[in-house]
N, C-alpha and C positions, 0 to 999 in steps of 0.2 A: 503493500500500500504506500510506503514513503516513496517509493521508487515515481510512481503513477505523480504523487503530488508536486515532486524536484521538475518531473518533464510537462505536467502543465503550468508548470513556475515560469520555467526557462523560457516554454513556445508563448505563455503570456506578455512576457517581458521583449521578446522578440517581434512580436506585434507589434509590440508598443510602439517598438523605435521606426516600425515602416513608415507610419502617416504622419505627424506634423511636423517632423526634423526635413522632410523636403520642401515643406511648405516654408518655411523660415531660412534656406539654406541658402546662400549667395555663392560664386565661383568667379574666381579671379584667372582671367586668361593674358595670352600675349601672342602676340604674329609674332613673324621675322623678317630681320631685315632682307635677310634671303628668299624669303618666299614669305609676301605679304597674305598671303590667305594661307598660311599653315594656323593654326587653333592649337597654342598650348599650352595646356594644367599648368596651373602657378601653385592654387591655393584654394580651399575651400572653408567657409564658414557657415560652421553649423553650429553655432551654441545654443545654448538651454536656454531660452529668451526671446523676445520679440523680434520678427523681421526685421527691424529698423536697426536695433543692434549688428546684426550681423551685414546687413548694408553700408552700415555705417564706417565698419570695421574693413569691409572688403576697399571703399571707397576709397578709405587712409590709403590701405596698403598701395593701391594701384595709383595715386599719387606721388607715394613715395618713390615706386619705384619708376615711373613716368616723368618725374618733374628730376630726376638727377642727369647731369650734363652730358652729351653726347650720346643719348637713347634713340635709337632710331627703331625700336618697335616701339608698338603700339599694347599700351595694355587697357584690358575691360572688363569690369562685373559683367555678370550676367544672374541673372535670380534663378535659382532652383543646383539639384547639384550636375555634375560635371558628365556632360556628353559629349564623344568623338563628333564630330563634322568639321566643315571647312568653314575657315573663319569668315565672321558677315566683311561686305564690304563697306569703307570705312570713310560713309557718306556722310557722316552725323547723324542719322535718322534713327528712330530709338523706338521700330513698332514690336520688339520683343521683350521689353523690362531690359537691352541691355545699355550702361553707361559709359558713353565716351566723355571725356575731356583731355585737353591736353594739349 
């Protein structure tokens, strides 16, 4: 019987973490200078907390690492967590929650 109660402990807790940590999770990308539509993982934030924190927090970072001298990628949030494709083109336009500055 303990055994029974540990695995619907564990598949409860594992549920848990499926649904609202994407809804809150921001992903920090970068092109290259070499190939401006390459899309690549910097960084992801997912904290225990409001969307707006972890927005917040993606924001800084991709300032920090955009506003240092002689960057010639580009980096961006984007809201939700981190998928492979080819990176948007880098018109200003922002019809998917993602943020350019810079």
């Amino acid at each position: 019987m303990p055994i029974v109660t540990i695995l619907l402990l564990v598949g409860t807790a594992a549920l848990a973490g499926c649904g609202p940590t994407a809804e809150r999770t921001y992903t920090l990308y970068r092109d290259s200078s070499v190939d401006p539509l390459m899309r690549i993982h910097v960084a992801t934030f997912d904290a225990d907390g409001p969307v707006e924190y972890n927005h917040e927090n993606c924001e800084r970072a991709r300032a920090l690492f955009q506003d240092q001298p002689g960057i010639l990628t580009r980096y961006w949030c984007e809201a939700g967590a981190y998928h492979k494709q080819l990176a948007p083109r880098h018109d200003l336009s922002n019809p998917q929650g993602r943020s350019w500055r810079g």
